[in-house]
ROTIDREN-295514 format. One record per atom (N, C-alpha, C): atom name; x, y, z; chain. Coordinates in pm, whole numbers, plus 50000, padded with zeros to 5 digits. Each point is the difference from the previous one (the first is absolute). Layout:
BEGIN
  a     X     Y     Z c
 CA     X     Y     Z A
...
//
This chain:
BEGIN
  a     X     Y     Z c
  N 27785 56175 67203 A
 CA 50071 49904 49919 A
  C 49988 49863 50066 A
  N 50013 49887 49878 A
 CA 49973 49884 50101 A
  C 50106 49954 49957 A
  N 50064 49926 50066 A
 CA 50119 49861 49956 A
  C 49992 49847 49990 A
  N 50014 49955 49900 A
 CA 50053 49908 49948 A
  C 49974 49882 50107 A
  N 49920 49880 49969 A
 CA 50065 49869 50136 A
  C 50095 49943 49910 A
  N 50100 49908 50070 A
 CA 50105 49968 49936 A
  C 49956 49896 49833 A
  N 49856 49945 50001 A
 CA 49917 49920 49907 A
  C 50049 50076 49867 A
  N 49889 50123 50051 A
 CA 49959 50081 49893 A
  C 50159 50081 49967 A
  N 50111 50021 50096 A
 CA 50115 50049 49944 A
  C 50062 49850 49857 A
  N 49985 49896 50029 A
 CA 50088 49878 49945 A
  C 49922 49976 49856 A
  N 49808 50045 50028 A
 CA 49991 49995 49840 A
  C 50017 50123 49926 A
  N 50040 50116 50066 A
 CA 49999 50105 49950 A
  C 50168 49936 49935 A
  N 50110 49979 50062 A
 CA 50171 50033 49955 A
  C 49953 49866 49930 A
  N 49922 49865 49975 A
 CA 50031 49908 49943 A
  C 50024 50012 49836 A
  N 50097 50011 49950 A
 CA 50021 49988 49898 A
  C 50023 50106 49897 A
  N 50052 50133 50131 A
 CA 50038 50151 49977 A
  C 49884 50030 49946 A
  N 49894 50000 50037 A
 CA 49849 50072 49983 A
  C 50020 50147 50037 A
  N 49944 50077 49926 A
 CA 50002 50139 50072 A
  C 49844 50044 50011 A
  N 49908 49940 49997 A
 CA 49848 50002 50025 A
  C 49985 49914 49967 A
  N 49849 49964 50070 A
 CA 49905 49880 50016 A
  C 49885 50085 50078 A
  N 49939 49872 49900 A
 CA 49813 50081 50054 A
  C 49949 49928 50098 A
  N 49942 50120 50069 A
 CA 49971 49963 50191 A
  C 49812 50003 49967 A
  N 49954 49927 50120 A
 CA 49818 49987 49976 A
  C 49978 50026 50168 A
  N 49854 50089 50012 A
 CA 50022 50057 50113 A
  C 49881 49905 50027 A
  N 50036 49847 50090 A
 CA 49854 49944 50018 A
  C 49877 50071 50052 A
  N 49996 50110 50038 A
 CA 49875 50024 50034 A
  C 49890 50067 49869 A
  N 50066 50058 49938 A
 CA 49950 50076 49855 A
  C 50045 49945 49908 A
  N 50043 49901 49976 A
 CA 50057 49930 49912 A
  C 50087 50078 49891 A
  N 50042 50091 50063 A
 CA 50069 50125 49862 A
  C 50094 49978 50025 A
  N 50100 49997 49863 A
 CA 50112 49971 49935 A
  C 50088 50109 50002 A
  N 50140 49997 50079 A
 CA 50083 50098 49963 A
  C 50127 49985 49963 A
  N 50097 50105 49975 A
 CA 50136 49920 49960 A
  C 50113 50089 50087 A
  N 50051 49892 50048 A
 CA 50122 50050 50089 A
  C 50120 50011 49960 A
  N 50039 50131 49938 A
 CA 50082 50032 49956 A
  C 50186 50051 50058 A
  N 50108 49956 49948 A
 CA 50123 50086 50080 A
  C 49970 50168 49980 A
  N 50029 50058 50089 A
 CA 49984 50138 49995 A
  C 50113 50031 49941 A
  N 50072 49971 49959 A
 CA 50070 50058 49892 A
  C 49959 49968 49850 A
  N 49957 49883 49980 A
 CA 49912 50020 49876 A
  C 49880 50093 49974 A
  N 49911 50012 50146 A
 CA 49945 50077 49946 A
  C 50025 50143 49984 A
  N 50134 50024 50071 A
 CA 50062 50176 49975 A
  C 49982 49964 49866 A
  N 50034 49896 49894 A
 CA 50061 50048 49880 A
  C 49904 50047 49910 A
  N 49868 49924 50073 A
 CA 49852 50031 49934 A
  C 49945 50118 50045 A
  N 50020 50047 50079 A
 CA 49951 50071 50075 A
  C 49900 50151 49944 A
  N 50120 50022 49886 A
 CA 49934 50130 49853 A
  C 49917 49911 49953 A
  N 49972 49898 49897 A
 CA 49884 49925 49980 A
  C 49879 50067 50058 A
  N 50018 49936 50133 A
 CA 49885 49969 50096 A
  C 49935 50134 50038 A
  N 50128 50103 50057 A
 CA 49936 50127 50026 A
  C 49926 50055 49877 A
  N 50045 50024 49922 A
 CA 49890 50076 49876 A
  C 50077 50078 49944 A
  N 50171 50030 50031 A
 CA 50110 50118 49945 A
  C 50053 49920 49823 A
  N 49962 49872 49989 A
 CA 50051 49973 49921 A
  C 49955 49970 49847 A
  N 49963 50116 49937 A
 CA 49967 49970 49848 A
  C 50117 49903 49925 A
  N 49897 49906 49902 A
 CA 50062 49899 49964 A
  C 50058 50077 49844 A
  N 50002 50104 49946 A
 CA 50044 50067 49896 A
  C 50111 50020 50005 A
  N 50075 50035 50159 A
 CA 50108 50059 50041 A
  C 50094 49839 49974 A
  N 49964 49899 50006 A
 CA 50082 49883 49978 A
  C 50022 49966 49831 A
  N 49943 50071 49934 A
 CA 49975 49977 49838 A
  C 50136 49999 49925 A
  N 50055 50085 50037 A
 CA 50119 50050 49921 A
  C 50149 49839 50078 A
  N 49966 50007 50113 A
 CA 50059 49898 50026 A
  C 49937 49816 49954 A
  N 49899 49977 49991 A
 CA 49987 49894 49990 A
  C 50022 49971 49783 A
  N 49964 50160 49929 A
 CA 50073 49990 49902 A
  C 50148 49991 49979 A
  N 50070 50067 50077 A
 CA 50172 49945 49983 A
  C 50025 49837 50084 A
  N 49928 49946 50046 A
 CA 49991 49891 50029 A
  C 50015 49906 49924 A
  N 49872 49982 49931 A
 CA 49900 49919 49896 A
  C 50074 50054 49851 A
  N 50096 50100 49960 A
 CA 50021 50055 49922 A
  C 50075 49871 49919 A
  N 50120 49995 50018 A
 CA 50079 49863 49933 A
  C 49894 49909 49941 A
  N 49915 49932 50077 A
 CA 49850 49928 49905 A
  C 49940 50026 49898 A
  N 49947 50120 50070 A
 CA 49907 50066 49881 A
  C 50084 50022 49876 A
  N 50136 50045 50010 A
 CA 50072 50083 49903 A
  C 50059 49873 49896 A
  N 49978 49881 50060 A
 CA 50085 49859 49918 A
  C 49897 50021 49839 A
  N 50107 49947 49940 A
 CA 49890 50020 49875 A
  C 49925 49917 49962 A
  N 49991 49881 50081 A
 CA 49873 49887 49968 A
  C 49911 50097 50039 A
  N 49998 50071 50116 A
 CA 49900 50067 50013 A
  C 49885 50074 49917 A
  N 50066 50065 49902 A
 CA 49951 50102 49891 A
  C 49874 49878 49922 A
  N 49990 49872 50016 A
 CA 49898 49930 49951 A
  C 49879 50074 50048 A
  N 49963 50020 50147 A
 CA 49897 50037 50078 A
  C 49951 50181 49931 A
  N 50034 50022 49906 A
 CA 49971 50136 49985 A
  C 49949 49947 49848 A
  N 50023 49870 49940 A
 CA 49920 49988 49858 A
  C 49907 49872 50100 A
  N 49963 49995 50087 A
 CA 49924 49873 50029 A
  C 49876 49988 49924 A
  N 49953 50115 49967 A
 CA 49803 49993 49936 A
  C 50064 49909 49832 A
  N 50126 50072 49986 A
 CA 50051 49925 49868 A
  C 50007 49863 49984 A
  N 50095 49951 50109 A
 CA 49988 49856 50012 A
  C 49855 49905 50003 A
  N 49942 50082 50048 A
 CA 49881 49889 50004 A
  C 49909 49978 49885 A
  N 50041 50072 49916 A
 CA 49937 50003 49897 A
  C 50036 49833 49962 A
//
């Protein structure tokens, strides 16, 4: 593990940042330094445990109130409208 010089700690907290992208001068490759607690939250993402189907049912009771407004019901005659 490496730590922080106090530089790179002041642009990291400037302005409650919780990542910023780091460049490794010798390879010029780009990485992002993340709080490890954000990335616990990613962490299913990243490993591969997380099918995005299993979020479906939730991001429909979400989005539900929207969809369900009845301006909505335009988008289901739209080929009509354009006539």
């Amino acid at each position: 593990m490496i730590q922080l010089t106090k530089d790179q700690h002041d642009e990291l907290t400037q302005n409650g940042k919780e990542s910023m992208k780091v460049i490794d001068p010798v390879t010029n490759t780009e990485y992002l330094l993340i709080r490890a607690d954000a990335f616990e939250r990613l962490r299913g993402l990243i490993d591969g445990d997380f099918d995005v189907s299993d979020a479906y049912a939730a991001i429909d009771e979400a989005l539900a109130e929207g969809w369900n407004h009845p301006k909505m019901s335009d988008y289901d005659h739209y080929e009509d409208f354009k006539k």
